[in-house]
N, C-alpha and C positions, 0 to 999 in steps of 0.2 A: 552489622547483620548482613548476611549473603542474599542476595535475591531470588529467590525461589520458583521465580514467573518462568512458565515452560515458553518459548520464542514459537510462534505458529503464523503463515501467513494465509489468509485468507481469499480465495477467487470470492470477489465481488461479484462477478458477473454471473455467477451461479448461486448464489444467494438473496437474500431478500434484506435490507435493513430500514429499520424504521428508526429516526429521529424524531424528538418532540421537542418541537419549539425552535422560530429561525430567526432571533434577535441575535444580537451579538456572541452568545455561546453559539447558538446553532450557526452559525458564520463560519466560528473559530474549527466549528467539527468540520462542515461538508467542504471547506477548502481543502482542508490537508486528506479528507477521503477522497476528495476527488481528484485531487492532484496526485495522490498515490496509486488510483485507480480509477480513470477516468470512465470504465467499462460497467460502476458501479450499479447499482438498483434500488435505488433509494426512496423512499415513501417519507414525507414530509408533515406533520402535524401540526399544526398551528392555527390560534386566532388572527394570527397578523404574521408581515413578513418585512423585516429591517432593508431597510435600500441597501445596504450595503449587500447583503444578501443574493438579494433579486438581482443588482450589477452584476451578482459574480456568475450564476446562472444563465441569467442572458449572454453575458458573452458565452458560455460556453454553448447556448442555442446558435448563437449568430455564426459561431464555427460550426458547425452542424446544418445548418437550414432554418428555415423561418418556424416560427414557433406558432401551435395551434391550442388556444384555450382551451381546457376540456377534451382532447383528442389527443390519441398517443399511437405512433407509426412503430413502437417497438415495443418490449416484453410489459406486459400487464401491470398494473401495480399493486401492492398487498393488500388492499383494502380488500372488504366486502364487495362482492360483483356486484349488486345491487346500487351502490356510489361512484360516483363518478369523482375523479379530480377535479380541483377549480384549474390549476394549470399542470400540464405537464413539461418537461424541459426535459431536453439529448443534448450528447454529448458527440463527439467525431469517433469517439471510440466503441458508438452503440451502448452508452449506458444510459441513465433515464433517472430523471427524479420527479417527483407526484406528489403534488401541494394541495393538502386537505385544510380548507380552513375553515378549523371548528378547533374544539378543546378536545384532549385526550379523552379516550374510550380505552375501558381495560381488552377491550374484546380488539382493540388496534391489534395486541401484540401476537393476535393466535395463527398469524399468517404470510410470520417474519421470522429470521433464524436470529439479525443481532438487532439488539436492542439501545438505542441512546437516549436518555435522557438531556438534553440541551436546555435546559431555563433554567431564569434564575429565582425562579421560586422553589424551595427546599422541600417544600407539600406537594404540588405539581409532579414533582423527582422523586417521591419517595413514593406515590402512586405506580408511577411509571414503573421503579422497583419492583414493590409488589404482584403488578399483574406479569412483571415477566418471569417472575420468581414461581408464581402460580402454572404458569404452562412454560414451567423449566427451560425459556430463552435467557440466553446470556448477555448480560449489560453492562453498560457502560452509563455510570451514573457520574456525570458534572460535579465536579469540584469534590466528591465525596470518595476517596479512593478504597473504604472500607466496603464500601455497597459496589466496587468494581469486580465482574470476574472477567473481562479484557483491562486494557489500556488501551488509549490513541495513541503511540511514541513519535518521536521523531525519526523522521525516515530521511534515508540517502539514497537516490536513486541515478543511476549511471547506465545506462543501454539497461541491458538485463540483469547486472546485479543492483539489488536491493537490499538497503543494511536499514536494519530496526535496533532503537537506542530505546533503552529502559534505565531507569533508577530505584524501579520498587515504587513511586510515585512519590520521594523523598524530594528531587530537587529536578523538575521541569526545564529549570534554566541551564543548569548543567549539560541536560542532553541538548537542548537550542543550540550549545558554544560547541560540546561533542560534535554536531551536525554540521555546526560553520565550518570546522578544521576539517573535519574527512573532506567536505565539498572541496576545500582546497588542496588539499594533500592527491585526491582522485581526479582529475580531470576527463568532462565527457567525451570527447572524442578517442582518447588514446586511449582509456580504461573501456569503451565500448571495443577499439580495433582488438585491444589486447585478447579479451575474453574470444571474443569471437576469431581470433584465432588459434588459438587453443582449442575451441571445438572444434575446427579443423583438423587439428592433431588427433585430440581424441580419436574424432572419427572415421583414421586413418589407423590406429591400433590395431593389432592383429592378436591373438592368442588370448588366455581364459582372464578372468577379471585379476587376479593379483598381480599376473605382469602388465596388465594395462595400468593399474594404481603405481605401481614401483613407475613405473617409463614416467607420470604424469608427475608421481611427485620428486623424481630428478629434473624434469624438466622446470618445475616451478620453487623450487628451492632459490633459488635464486632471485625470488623475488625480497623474500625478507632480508638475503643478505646484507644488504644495504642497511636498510632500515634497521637493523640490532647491532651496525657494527661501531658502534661508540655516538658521538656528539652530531648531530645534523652536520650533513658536508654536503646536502645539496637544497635547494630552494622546493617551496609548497609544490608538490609534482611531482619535484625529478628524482626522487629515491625512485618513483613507482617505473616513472620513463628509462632510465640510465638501466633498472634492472631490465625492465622488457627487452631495450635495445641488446645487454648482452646475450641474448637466449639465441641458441643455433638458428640458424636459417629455416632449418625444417618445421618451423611452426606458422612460416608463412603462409597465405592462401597457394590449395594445392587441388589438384586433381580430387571429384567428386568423394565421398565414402563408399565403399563396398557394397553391394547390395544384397550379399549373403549371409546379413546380421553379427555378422563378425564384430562390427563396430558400435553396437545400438543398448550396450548396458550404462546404464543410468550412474555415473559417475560424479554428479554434481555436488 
């Protein structure tokens, strides 16, 4: 079966999401959202909250500034203005998350865009379901991939590109192994230099958008060559490296872009 999941990345930091529940599911959720986007807005629902949990949030207070119970220095959080959080927690990169500890409220969901359900109770999740299904928010329901209209995939993150790994929700571990080999295959320093000089190129481009695409995609052809020309002939990396190295000179850092929009269409 093909997988049918349209690929969409989401600005966290202009959105609102609500998780329910911060045991060991709710752990597995808010690391990888927040290591994916640390700038996130996250609203927290729970009776209780797992150490491992709270560790992981604290540090990311203790990079940020000392942490103030009940008091929050950045964007509000989804609850009802009338409640207050028991704690709130920042992040370095200005995101926030907001620990309500009580039980789910269907009326949590009407003041959030995405929705998680994190417990391991099935009743709990299937609540949580319901009230987002009723004010048409989109969810992410734990272990249940029938009641999903996202996923969490596994992500690869290197300066500014970011690659999102789906299976349809068939096999998790598959994408974990997919993620292990790109992190090795892409290294962050040189896969950061590479990109970003390129947008240098770009936006050094002159005339209307198809000879800018034509100039971009001779210039970058050469990155796959490698990589499709027969049996691995170079070590985790250096297909990507050895292509970069042979690319002309001209895609070094250069002289500012244009200031007469010549260079400013969206080519990514």
């Amino acid at each position: 079966m093909n997988n049918p999941l349209y690929p969409a990345f989401f600005r966290l930091d202009r959105l609102e999401m609500l998780v329910v529940g911060a045991g060991q599911v709710g752990e597995e959720k808010l690391s990888f959202i927040l290591k994916s986007s640390p700038n996130a807005r996250v609203t927290v629902v729970a009776p209780w909250m797992g150490e491992e949990l709270r560790h992981l949030l604290d540090g990311y207070e203790a990079a940020a500034g000392a942490r103030v119970p009940g008091e929050s220095t950045g964007p509000g959080s989804a609850a009802p203005a009338t409640e207050r959080p028991d704690v709130h927690w920042h992040t370095a990169a200005g995101g926030r998350v907001s620990w309500y500890r009580r039980e789910f409220r269907p009326d949590d969901v009407k003041s959030v865009d995405l929705v998680v359900a994190a417990t391991n109770f099935s009743e709990v999740n299937r609540r949580v379901w319901e009230a987002a299904k009723a004010e048409r928010r989109l969810a992410n329901i734990a272990d249940t991939p029938e009641l999903c209209d996202f996923y969490l995939g596994s992500i690869v993150t290197r300066g500014p590109l970011k690659v999102a790994i789906s299976t349809n929700g068939q096999s998790p571990t598959f994408a974990k192994r997919f993620r292990q080999w790109l992190e090795a295959e892409l290294p962050e320093a040189e896969t950061t230099a590479l990109i970003d000089n390129l947008k240098v190129f770009r936006d050094r481009l002159t005339g209307d958008f198809g000879s800018k695409v034509r100039e971009l995609n001779t210039l970058t052809s050469g990155l796959l060559a490698l990589a499709g020309s027969g049996p691995r002939r170079c070590p985790p990396g250096g297909c990507l490296l050895a292509s970069a190295a042979a690319q002309p000179n001209d895609i070094a850092p250069a002289s500012p872009p244009p200031t007469d929009g010549s260079g400013s269409e969206n080519l990514n």
